[in-house]
N, C-alpha and C positions, 0 to 999 in steps of 0.2 A: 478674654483670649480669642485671638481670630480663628474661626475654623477653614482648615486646611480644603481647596478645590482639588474638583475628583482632575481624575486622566482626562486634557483634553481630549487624546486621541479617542478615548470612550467616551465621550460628549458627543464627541462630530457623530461618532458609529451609532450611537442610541439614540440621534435626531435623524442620521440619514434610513436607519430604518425604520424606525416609528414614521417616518413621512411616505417610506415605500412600501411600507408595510410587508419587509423582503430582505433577509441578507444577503442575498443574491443579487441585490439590483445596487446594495447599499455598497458590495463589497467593488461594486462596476465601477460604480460613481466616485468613489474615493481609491480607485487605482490600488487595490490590496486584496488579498485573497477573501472569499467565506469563512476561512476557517479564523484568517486575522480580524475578520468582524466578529466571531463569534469571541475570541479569546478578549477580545475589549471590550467586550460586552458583559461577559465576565466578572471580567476586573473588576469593572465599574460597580454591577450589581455588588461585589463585594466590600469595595469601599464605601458604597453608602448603606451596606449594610439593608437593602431595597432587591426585594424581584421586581425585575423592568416589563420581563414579557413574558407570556404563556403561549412556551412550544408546544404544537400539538402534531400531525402526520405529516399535513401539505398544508396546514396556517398561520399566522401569527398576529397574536391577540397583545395590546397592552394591557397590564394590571394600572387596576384605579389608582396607586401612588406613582405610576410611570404618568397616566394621564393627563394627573395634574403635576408633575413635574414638567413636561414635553414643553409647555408653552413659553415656559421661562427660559427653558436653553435654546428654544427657539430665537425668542425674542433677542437673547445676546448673542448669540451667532450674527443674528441681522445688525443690530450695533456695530460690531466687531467689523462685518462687513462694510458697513457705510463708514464709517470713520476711518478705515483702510484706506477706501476708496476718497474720500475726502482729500484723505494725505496726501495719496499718490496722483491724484487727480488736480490739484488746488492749482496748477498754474494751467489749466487750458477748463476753469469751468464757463467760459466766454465760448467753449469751440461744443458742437453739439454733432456728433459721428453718427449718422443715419445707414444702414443697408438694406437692400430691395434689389427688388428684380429687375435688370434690366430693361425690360419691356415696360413695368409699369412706371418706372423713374422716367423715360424716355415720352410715355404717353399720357399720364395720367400727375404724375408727381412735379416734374420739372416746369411745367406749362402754370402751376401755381403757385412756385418756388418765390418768386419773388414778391408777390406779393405777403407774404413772410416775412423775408428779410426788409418788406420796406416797413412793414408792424415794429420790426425789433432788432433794428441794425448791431445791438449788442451780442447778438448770437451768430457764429460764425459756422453756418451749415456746409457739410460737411456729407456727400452721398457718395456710396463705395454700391457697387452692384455684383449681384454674385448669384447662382443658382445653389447654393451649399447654404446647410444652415447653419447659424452663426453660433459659434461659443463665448459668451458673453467676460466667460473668466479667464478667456487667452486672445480673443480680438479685442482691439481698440475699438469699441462701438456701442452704442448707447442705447441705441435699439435699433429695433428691425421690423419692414413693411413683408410679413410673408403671407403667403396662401393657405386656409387650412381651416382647419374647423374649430379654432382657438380654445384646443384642450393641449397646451402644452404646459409640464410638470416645474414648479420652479420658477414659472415666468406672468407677469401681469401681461393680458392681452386686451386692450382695446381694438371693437367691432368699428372699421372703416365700410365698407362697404359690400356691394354682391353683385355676381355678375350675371347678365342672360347671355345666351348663345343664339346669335343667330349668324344670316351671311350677308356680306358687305360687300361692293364692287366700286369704282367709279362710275358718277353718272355718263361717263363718255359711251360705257359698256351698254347701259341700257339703250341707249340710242342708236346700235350700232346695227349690224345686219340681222343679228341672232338676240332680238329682245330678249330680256328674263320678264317673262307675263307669269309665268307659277313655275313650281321647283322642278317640275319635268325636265325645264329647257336647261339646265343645270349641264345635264349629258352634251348639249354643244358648247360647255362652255370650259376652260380651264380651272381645276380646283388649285387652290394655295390650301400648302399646311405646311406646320412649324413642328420638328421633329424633336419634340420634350416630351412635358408633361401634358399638351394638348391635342397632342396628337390623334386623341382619340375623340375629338371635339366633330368633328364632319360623320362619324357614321353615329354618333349619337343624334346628332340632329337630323338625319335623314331616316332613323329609327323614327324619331319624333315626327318628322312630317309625312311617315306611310312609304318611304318610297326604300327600295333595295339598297345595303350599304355597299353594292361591290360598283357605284358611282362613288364610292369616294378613293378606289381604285384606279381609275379611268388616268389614261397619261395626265401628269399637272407639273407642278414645282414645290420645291419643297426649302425650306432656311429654316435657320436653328436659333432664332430670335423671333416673338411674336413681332418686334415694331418691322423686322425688315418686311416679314409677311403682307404687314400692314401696308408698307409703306409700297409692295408690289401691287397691291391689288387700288391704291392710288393712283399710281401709274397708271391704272388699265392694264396692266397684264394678266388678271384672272378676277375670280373670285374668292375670296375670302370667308375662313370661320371668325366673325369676331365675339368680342368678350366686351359688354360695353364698359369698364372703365378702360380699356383701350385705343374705344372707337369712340366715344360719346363726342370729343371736343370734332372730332375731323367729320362728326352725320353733322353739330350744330356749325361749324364753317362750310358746310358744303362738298366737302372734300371727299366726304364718302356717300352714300345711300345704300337704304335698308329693301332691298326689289321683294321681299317676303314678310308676311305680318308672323309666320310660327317663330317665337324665339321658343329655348329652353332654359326653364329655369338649373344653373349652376346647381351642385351641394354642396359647395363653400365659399367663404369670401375673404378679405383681406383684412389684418389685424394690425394694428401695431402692437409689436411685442418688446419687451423689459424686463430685465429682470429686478425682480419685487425688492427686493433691498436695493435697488438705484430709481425703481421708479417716479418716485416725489420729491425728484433733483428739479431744481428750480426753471433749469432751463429745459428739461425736456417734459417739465408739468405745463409751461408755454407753449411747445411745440406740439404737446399732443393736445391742447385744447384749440386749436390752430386745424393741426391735419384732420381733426374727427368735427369738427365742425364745415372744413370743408369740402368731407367726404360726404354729408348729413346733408348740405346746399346743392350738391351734385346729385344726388341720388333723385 
């Protein structure tokens, strides 16, 4: 006789909170209320005739026959997934959907792009840029190059690289009337900053090198992309905070220089991120042995 499966709907709810350890995060995640997580929880408990979890004030604890159950509907949730995605996926697994940050696609990413596609011309890359991060179960994309300290829930992250902070100009700049000999001369010079998430990159480093942050006040220019920053302080039109996977290709052509030995060290760096039931697709187990290899040769 085949035994009958419980309530999917109380599968999903008994894996998404044994994994949050929270009805309250599970009931987030799955678009339903607490109280619909609790009643499928429930259920569940009662169809298998099993207590799953031990409520207590403000924690929640698995019981030993949840514990060892959790792994196996883990496990077919992720099948379930991959063969989904198999399905719906099978006529573009030649096409590989990357997104990233503008700036670093522009400065870091694209510049080794091709040599990629000349390794494995079967793969058809594919970069969308975005400051927002990605939802892997409503974007078309396969993974993601973001910033961060690679504790994201749900997602496989491989460590690319880390950035220092220091300041970058054109060499036209150094030579000009108003040398930069040490970070004093900074106050005759025009600051560039890029008004994100970096924004706070110039009074950190000037914390760092001893000197007052109300010089990273001082009149300057300001754009809303690191590369355009970049790309002013190229020109000669100022000074620059840079990040070296930004700057590193444009110090080794020449293009920029470094007038100060203080960088700061970052506290985070750049990940490729996936999520873990698509991660060891064929083409992007290529790809990521590709970018983390020559983020590893850069560093």
């Amino acid at each position: 006789m085949t035994s009958r499966l419980p309530s999917l709907n109380g599968l999903r709810a008994f894996e998404a909170a044994a994994r949050h350890m929270s009805f309250t995060v599970a009931a987030s995640e799955l678009n339903v209320t607490q109280t619909a997580i609790s009643h499928q929880i429930r259920r569940l408990e009662e169809e298998l005739g099993v207590r799953l979890f031990v409520r207590q004030n403000r924690s929640l604890s698995l019981t030993p026959e949840a514990a060892e159950y959790l792994p196996g509907v883990r496990a077919a949730f992720n099948d379930l997934r991959m063969a989904t995605d198999r399905l719906l996926r099978k006529d573009d697994d030649h096409v590989l959907t990357v997104s990233t940050l503008a700036s670093f696609a522009a400065k870091w990413l694209l510049p080794r792009l091709a040599a990629f596609q000349e390794a494995h011309p079967g793969i058809d890359v594919r970069i969308t840029s975005s400051t927002s991060l990605v939802d892997f179960q409503r974007d078309k994309v396969d993974a993601a190059i973001r910033y961060g300290r690679g504790q994201w829930s749900g997602l496989r992250a491989d460590w690319l690289t880390a950035d220092e902070l220091f300041p970058v100009c054109s060499p036209s700049l150094m030579q000009g009337s108003k040398p930069l000999n040490c970070p004093e001369d900074l106050r005759d010079h025009v600051l560039l900053h890029t008004s994100n998430t970096n924004s706070d990159d110039w009074r950190l480093w000037l914390t760092a090198a001893g000197l007052p942050t109300d010089i990273s006040k001082q009149p300057g220019a300001t754009f809303d992309l690191v590369f355009v920053t970049i790309q002013a302080a190229i020109d000669g039109m100022g000074v620059a905070m840079g990040r070296t996977s930004y700057v590193q290709d444009d110090i080794t052509k020449g293009r920029l220089v470094v007038p100060f030995k203080i960088a700061l060290p970052a506290d985070a760096g750049f990940y490729l991120v996936s999520p873990q039931g698509r991660a060891d697709s064929p083409k992007l187990a290529v790809f990521r042995n590709w970018v983390t290899a020559s983020a590893h040769a850069s560093s």
